[in-house]
PyMOL CGO cylinders between C-alpha atoms (Angstrom):
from pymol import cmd
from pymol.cgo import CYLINDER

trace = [
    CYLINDER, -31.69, 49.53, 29.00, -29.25, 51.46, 26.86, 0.3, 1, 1, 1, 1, 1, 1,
    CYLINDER, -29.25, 51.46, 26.86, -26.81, 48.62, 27.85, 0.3, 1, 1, 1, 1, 1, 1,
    CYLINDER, -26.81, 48.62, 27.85, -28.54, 45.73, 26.89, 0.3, 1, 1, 1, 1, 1, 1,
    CYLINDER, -28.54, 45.73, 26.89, -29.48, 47.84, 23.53, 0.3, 1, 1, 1, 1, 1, 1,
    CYLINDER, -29.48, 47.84, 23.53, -25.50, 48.54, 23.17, 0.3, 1, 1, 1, 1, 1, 1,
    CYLINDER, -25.50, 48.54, 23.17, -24.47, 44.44, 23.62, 0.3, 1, 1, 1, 1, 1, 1,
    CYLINDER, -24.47, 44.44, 23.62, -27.32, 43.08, 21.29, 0.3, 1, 1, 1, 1, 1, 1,
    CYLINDER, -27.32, 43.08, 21.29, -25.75, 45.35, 19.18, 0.3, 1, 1, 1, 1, 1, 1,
    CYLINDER, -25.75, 45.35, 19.18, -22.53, 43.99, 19.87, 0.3, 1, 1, 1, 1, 1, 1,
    CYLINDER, -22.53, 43.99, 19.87, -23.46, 40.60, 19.79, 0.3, 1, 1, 1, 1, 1, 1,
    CYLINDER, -23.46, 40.60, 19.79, -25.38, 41.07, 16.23, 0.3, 1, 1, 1, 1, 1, 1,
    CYLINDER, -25.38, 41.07, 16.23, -22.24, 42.45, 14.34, 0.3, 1, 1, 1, 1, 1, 1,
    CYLINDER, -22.24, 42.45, 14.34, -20.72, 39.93, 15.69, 0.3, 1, 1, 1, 1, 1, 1,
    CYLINDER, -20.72, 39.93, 15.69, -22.77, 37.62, 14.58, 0.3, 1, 1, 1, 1, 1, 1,
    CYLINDER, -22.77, 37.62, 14.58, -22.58, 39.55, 11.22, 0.3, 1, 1, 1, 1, 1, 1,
    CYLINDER, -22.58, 39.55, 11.22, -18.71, 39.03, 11.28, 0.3, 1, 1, 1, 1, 1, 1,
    CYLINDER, -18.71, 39.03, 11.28, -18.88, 35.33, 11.80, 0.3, 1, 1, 1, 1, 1, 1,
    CYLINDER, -18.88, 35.33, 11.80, -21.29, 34.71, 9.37, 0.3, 1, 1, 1, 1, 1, 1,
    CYLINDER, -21.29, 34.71, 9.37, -19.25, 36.38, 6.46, 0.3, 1, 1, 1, 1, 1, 1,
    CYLINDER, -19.25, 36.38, 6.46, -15.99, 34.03, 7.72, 0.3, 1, 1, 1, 1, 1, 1,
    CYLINDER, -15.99, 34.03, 7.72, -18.08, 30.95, 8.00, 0.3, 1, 1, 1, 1, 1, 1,
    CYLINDER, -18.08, 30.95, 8.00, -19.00, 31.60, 4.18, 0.3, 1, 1, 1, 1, 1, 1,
    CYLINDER, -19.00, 31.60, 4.18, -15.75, 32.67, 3.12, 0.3, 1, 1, 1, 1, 1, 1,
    CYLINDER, -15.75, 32.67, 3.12, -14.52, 29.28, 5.38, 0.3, 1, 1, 1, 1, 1, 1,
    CYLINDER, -14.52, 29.28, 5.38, -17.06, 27.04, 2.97, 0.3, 1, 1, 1, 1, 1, 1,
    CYLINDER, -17.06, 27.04, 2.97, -16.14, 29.26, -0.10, 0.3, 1, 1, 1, 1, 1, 1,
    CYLINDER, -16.14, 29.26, -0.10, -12.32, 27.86, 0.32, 0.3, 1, 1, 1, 1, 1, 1,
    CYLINDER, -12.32, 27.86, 0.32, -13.51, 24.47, 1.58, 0.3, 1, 1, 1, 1, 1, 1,
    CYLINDER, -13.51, 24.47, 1.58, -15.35, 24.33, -1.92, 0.3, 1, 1, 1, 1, 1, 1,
    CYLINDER, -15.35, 24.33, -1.92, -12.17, 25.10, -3.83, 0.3, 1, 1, 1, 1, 1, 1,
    CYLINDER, -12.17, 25.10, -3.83, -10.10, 22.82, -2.14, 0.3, 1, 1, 1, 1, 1, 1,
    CYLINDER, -10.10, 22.82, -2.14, -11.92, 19.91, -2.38, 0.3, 1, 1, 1, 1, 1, 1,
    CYLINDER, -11.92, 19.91, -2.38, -12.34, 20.90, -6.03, 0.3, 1, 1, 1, 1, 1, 1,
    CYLINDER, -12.34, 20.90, -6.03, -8.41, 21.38, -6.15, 0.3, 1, 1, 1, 1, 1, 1,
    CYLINDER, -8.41, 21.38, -6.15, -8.01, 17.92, -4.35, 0.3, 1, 1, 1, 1, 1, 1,
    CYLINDER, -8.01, 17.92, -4.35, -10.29, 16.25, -7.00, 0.3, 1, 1, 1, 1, 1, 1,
    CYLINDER, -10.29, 16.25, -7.00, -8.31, 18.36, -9.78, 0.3, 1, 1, 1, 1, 1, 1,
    CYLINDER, -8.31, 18.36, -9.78, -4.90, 16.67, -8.29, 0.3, 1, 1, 1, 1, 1, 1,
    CYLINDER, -4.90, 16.67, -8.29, -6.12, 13.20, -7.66, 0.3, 1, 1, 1, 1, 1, 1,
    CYLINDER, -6.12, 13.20, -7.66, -7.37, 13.17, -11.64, 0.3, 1, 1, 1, 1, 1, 1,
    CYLINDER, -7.37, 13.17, -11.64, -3.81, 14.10, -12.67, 0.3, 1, 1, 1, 1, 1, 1,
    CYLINDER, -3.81, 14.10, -12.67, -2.15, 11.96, -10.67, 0.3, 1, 1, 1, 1, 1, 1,
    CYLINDER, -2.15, 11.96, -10.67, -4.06, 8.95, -11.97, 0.3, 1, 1, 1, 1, 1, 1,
    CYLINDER, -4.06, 8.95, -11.97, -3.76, 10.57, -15.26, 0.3, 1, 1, 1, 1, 1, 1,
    CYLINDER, -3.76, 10.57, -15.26, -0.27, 10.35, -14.80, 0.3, 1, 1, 1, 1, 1, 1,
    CYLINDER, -0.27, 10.35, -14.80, 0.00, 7.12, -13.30, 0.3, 1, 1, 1, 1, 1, 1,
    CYLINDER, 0.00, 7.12, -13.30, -1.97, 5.34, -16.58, 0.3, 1, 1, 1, 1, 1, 1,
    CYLINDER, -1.97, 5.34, -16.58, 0.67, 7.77, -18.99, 0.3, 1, 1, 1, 1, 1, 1,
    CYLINDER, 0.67, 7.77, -18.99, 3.17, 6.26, -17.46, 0.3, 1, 1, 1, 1, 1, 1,
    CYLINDER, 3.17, 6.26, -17.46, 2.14, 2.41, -17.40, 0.3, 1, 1, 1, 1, 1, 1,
    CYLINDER, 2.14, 2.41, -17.40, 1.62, 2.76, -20.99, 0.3, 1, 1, 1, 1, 1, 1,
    CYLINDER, 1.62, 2.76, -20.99, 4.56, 4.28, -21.66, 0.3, 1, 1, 1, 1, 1, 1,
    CYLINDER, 4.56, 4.28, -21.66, 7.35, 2.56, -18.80, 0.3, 1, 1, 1, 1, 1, 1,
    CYLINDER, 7.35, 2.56, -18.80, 5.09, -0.14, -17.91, 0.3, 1, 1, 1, 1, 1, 1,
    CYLINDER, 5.09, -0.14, -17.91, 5.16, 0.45, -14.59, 0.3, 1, 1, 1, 1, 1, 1,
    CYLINDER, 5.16, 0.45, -14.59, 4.23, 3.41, -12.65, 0.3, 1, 1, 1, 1, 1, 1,
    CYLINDER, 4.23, 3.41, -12.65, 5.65, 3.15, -9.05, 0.3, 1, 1, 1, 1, 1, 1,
    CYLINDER, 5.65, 3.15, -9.05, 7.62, 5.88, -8.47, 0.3, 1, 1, 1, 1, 1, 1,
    CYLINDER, 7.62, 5.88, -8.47, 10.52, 3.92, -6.78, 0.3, 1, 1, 1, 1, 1, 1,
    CYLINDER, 10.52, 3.92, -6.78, 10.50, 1.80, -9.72, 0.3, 1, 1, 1, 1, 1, 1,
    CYLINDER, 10.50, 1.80, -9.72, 10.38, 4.82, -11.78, 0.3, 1, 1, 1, 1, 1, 1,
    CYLINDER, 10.38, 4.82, -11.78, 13.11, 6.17, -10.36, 0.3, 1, 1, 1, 1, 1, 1,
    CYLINDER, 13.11, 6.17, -10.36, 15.15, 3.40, -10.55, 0.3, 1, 1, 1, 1, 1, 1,
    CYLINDER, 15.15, 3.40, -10.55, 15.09, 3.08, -14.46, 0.3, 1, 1, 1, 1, 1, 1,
    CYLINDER, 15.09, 3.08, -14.46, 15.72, 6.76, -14.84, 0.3, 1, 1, 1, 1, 1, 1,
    CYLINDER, 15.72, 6.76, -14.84, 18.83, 6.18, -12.17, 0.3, 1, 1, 1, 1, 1, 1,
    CYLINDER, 18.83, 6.18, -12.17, 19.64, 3.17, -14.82, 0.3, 1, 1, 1, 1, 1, 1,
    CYLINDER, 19.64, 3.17, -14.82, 19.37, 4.95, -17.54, 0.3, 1, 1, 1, 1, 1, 1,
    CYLINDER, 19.37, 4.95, -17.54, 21.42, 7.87, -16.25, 0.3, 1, 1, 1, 1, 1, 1,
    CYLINDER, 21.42, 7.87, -16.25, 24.26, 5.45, -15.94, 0.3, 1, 1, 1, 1, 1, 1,
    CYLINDER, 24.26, 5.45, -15.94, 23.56, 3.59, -19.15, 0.3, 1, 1, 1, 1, 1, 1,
    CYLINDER, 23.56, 3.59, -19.15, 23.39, 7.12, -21.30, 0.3, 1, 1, 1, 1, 1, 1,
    CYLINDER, 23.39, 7.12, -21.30, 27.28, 8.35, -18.70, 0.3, 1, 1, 1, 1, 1, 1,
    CYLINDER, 27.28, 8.35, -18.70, 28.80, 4.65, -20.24, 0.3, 1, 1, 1, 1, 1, 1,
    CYLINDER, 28.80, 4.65, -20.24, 27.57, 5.30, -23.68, 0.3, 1, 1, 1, 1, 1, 1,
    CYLINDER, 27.57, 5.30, -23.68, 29.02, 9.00, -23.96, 0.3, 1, 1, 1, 1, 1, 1,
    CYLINDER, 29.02, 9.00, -23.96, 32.47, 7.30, -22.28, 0.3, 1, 1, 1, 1, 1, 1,
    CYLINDER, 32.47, 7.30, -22.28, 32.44, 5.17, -25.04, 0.3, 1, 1, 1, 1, 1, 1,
    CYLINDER, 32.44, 5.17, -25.04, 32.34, 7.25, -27.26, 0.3, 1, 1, 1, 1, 1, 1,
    CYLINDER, 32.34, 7.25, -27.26, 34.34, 9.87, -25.86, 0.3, 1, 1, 1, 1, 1, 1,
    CYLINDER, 34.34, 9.87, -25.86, 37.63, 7.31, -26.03, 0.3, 1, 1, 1, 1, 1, 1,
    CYLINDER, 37.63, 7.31, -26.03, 35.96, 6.16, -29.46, 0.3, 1, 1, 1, 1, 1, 1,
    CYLINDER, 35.96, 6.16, -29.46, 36.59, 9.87, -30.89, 0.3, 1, 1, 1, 1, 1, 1,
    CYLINDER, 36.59, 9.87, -30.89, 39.70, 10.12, -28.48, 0.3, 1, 1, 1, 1, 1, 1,
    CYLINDER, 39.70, 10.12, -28.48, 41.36, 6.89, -30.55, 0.3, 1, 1, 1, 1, 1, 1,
    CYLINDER, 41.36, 6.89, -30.55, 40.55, 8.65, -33.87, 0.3, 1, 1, 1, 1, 1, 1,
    CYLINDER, 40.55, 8.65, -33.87, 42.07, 11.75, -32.76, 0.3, 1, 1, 1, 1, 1, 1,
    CYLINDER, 42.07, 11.75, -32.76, 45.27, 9.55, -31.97, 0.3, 1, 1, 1, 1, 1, 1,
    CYLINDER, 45.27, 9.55, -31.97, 45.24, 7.82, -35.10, 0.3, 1, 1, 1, 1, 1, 1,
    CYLINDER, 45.24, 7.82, -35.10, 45.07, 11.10, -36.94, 0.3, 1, 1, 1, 1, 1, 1,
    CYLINDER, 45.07, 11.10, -36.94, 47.60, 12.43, -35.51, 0.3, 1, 1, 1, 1, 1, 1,
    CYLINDER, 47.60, 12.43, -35.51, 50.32, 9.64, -36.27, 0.3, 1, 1, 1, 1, 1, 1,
    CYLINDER, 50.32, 9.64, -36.27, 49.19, 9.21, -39.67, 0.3, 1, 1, 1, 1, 1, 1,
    CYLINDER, 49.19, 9.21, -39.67, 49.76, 13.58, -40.35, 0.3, 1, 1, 1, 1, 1, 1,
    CYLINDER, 49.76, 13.58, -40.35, 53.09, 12.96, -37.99, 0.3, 1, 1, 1, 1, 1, 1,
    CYLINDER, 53.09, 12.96, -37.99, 53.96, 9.90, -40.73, 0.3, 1, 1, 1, 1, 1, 1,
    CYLINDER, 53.96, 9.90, -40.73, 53.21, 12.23, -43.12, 0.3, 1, 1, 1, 1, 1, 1,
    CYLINDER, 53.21, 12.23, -43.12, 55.29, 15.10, -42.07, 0.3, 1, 1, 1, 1, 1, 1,
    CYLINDER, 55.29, 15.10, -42.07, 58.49, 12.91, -41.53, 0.3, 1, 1, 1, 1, 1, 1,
    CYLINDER, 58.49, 12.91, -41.53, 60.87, 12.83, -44.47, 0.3, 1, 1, 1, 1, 1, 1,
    CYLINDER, 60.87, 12.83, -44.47, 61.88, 9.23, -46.05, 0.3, 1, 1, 1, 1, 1, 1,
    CYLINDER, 61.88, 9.23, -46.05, 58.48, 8.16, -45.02, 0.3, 1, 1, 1, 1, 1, 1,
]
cmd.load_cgo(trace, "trace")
């Protein structure tokens, strides 16, 4: 008798035990389904900011005009890094002119 008194014990704290995880399981079920919507809301969020503002909002597409416009912003500061380079030159000969008697 004391046995069986002993393991429905046992089996009601165990019972207990499994209880608490299953509500602790739905508790974090709860919050990431909430966290899912949460994400899915930004993402589309996202996706409409970015139509409006790149008219497109594929991220391969994306991608590729930031990739062009990488390259389009490197040729620009090339430009204008021999631009700046030429007036350096220029500069130079006309103090060198300068400095030369009989000039």
């Amino acid at each position: 008798m004391a046995d069986l008194q002993a393991k429905d014990e046992q089996l009601e704290r165990e019972l207990a035990e499994l209880r608490a995880e299953h509500d602790k399981l739905r508790d974090e079920k709860v919050r990431t389904e909430q966290n899912l919507e949460n994400v899915r809301r930004q993402i589309a969020e996202l996706e409409q900011q970015a139509e409006r503002e790149y008219g497109v909002s594929d991220l391969d597409r994306l991608q590729e005009m930031l990739d062009d416009r990488r390259a389009e912003n490197e040729k620009l500061v090339a430009d204008y890094r021999e631009h700046v380079r030429t007036i350096r030159e220029e500069l130079e000969r006309i103090e060198r002119g300068l400095e030369e008697p009989g000039r």
